[in-house]
C-alpha positions in Angstrom: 0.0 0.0 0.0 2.8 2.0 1.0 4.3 1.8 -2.7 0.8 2.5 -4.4 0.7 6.1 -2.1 3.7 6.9 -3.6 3.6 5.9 -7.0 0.1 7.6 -7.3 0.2 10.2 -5.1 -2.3 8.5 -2.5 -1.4 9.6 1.0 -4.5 10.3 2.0 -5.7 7.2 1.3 -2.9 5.1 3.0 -3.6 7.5 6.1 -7.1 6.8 6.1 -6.6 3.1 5.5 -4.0 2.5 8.6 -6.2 4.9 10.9 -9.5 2.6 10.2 -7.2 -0.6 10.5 -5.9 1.0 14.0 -10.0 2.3 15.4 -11.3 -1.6 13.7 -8.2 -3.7 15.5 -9.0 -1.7 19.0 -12.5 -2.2 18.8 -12.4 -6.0 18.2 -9.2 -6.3 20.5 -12.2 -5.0 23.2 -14.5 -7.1 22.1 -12.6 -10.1 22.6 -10.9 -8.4 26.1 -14.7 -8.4 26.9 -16.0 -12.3 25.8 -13.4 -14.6 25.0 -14.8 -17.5 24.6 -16.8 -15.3 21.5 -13.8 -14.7 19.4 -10.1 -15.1 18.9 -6.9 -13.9 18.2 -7.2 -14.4 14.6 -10.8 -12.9 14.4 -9.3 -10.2 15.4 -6.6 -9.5 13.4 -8.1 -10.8 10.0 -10.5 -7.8 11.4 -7.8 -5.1 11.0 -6.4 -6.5 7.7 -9.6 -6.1 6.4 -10.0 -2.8 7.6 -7.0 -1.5 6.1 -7.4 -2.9 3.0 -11.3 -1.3 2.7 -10.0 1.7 4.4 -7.6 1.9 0.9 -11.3 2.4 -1.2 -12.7 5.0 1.7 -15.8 5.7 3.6 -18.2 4.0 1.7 -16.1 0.2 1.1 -14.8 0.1 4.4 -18.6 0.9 6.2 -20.6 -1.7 3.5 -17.8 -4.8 4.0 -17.8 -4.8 7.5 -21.2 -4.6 8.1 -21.8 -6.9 5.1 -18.7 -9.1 7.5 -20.5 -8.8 10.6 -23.4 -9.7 9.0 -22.5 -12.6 7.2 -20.9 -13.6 10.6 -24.0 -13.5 12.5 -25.5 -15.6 9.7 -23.5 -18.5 10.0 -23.3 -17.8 14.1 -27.1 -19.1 14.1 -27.0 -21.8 11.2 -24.4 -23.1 13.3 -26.4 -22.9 16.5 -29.7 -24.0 14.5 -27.7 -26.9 13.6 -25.7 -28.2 16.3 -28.3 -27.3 18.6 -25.9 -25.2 20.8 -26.4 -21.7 21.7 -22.8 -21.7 21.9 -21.5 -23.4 19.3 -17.7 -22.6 18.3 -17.3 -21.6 14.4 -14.4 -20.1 12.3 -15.5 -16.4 11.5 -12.6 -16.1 9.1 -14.2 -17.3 5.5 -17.8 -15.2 6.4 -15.7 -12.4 7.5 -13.6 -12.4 4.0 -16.7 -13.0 1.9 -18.5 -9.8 3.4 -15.1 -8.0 2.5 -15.5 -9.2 -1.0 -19.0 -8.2 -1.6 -19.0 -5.3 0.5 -16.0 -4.0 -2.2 -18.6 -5.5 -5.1 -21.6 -3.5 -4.1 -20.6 -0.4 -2.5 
């Protein structure tokens, strides 16, 4: 990202990028300080990569893939529970997470 800035004049949009990466990491880093047994380490981080990479296309990207993310994730969260029959069924976030990414940079 750093060499796309420079070789097209984009600080701005490296600046907003790393900002939104930092505000996304520190809210899920509280989130998962708050319910562990919720999320995890990765969840977290694969949070802030996507956030900075969103962040890159502005406002607009970066709001519609993570909701689209969160939603996605919230979506499998009850299949998951309809399914096992567990309110607290354990899942990997990671591929809904990266799919609302995807279409959240598709549709916004």
């Amino acid at each position: 990202m750093t060499m796309a800035a420079a070789a097209e004049n984009r600080w701005t949009n490296l600046g907003f990028a790393c900002g939104a990466a930092l505000g996304v990491l520190a809210m899920a880093a509280a989130v998962q300080a708050v319910a562990p047994e919720h999320t995890g380490g990765g969840d977290t981080a694969l949070y802030g990569a996507v956030a900075l990479y969103l962040g890159w296309f502005g406002w607009n990207v970066l709001a519609t893939g993570l909701l689209l993310a969160a939603g996605l994730t919230a979506v499998v969260a009850i299949a998951v529970a309809v399914v096992t029959h567990q309110a607290r069924a354990r899942f990997p976030a990671g591929p809904s997470v990266l799919a609302g990414a995807l279409l959240g940079m598709l549709f916004a």
